[in-house]
N, C-alpha and C positions, 0 to 999 in steps of 0.2 A: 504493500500500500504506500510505505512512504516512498519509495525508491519510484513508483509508478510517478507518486508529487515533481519527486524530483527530476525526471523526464520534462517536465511541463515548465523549466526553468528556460529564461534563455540560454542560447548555448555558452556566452562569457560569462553568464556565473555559476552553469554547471563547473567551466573551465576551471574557474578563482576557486571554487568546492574542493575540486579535486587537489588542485595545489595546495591549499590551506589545509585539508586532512592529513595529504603525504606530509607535509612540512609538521607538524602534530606528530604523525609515526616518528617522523625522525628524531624529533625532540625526545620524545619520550624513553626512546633507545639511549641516548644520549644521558637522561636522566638517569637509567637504568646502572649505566658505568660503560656502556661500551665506546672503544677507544678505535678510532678508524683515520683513516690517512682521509684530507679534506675531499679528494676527488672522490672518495668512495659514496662520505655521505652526500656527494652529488648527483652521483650515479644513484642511490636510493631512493633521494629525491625524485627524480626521472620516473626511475621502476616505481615507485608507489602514485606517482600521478596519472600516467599511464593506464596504469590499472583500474585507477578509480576512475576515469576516463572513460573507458572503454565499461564500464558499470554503468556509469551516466546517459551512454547509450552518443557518446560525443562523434561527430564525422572523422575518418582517418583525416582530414587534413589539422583537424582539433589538436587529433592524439599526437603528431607527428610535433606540431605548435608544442604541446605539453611537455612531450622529451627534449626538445631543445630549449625552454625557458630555465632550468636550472643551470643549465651549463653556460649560458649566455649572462647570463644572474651575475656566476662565477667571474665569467673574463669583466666586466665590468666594475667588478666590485676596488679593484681598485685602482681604476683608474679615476683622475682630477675631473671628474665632469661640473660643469655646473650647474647648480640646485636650476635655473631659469630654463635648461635644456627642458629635465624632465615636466616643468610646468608645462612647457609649451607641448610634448608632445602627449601630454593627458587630454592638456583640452582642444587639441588638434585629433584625438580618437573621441573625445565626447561630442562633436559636432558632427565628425561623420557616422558615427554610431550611437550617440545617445537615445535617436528615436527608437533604433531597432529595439532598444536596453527596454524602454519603457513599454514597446509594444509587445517584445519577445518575438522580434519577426527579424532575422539577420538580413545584410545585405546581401542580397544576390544578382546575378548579372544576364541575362536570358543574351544566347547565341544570336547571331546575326539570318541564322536557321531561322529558330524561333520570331525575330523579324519580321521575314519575308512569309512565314506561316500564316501570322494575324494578317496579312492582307487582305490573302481570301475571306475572310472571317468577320471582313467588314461589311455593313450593307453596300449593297448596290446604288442605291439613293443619293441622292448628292444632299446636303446638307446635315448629314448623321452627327451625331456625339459620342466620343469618344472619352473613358477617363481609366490613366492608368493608376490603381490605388498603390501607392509605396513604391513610387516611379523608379528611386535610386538616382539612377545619373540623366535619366530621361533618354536614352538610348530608342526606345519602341516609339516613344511617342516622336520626339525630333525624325526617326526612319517614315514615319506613318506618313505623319503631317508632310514630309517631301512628299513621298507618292501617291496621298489623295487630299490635293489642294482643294477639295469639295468638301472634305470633313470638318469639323470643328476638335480637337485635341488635346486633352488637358492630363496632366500628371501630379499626383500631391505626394508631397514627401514630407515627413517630420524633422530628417535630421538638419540642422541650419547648415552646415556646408556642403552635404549630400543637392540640397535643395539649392542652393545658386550654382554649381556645377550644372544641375539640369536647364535653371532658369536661364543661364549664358548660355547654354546649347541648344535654347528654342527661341531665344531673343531673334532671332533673324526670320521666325517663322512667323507670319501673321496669324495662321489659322490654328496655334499652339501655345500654352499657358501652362505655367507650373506653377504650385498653390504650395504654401509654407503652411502644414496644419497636419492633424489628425486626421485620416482615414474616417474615422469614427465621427466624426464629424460633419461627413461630407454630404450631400443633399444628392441621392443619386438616381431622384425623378429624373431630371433635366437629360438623360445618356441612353443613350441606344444601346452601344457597348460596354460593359464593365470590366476591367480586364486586370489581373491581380497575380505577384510572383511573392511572396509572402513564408509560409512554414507549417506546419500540418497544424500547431498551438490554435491558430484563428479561426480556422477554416470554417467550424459550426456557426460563430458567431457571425461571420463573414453574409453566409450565407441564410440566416436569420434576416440581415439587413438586406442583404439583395434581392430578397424575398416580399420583404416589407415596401422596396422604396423604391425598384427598378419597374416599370410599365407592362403589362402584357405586350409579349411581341420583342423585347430584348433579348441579348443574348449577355451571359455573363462565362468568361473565361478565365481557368486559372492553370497555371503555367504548375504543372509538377504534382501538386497537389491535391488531395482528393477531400470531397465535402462527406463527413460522416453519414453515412447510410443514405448516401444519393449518387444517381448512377448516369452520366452522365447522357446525352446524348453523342455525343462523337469522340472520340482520343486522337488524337495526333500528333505523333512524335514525331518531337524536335532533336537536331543535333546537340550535345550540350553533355552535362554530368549523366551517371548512368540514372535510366528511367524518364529523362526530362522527355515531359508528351505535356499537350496544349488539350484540358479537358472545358470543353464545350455543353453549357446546358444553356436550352433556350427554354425562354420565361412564357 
């Protein structure tokens, strides 16, 4: 039961879990009397995060991140940095990930595949809406908005430096907008298409609201991941990490 909870963490502080329990072991040993050459208890560091890692149900690129944070820990410990470095590069990780933090939806990047996939998937109609929820860098919508100058195209992203990256990269587009805010927030009568790359954590609630707010006759797409106990109407795989397909249900 609790370990099921702890699935439902985002994956950086399943990440920090793991670290801060291995670091715990270690200590503890430590208390205990045993005496070890410094790299050893680094290497245990590693093996006990790792582990608890791969418990946490973390992605191999997590685990791979986990084994190398000790060791890297290590080579910097003494060297002179300054206290101003580390400031900047926390709140240079809390801009571009802070939203995910709060929403438990990591960033992810959908293929140039997955691009040219949503094409097709848009109406036929010229004046349609388009909104990508947790856009990232704006990558699909900036792609879109080039090749159907007929659509309208909007992308909302929480994290504030995630979100001017996308908004510089649709500023030349007239018929595309990127919105500083919460998903959860968004009014998503006004869209034909709803199209979402997010984490399996949202998905019920996701789809609660696209239920509630999207129009008969829309279509809502989610890149990877599946809506609990709904099936969709289409799958189609995308190029990308293993399993990435564009699941399709029209409303």
């Amino acid at each position: 039961m609790l370990l099921s909870l702890l699935h439902r963490l985002p994956p950086v502080l399943r990440a920090l879990l793991a670290q801060g329990l291995a670091f715990a072991g270690v200590l503890l040993l430590a208390r205990l009397g045993l005496r070890l050459p410094g790299i050893v208890w680094v290497l245990l560091q590693a093996v006990g995060a790792v582990f608890l890692s791969r418990a946490l149900a973390l992605e191999v690129r997590w685990i791979v991140l986990q084994a190398a944070l000790p060791f890297l820990a290590r080579a910097l410990w003494g060297l002179a940095v300054p206290g101003w470095v580390y400031l900047v590069l926390f709140v240079a990780l809390a801009l571009v990930f802070g939203g995910g933090l709060l929403t438990r939806v990591p960033l992810y990047h959908a293929s140039r595949d997955a691009w040219a996939k949503l094409e097709g998937l848009l109406p036929d109609r010229p004046g349609f809406a388009f909104v990508d929820l947790g856009c990232g860098f704006g990558g699909p919508v900036a792609h879109l908005a080039r090749v159907r100058p007929d659509g309208r195209f909007t992308g909302i992203e929480a994290s504030p430096l995630t979100w001017l990256v996308a908004w510089l990269r649709c500023l030349p587009l007239p018929n595309a907008s990127i919105r500083l805010g919460s998903l959860w927030r968004a009014e998503l009568a006004a869209f034909d298409v709803a199209y979402a790359f997010l984490s399996p954590v949202p998905m019920a609630a996701l789809w609660a609201k696209v239920r509630r707010e999207l129009k008969p006759g829309s279509r809502f797409i989610s890149h990877s991941f599946e809506v609990p106990g709904e099936t969709p109407q289409r799958t189609i795989p995308v190029a990308g990490r293993d399993g990435a397909r564009l699941l399709v249900w029209e409303l």
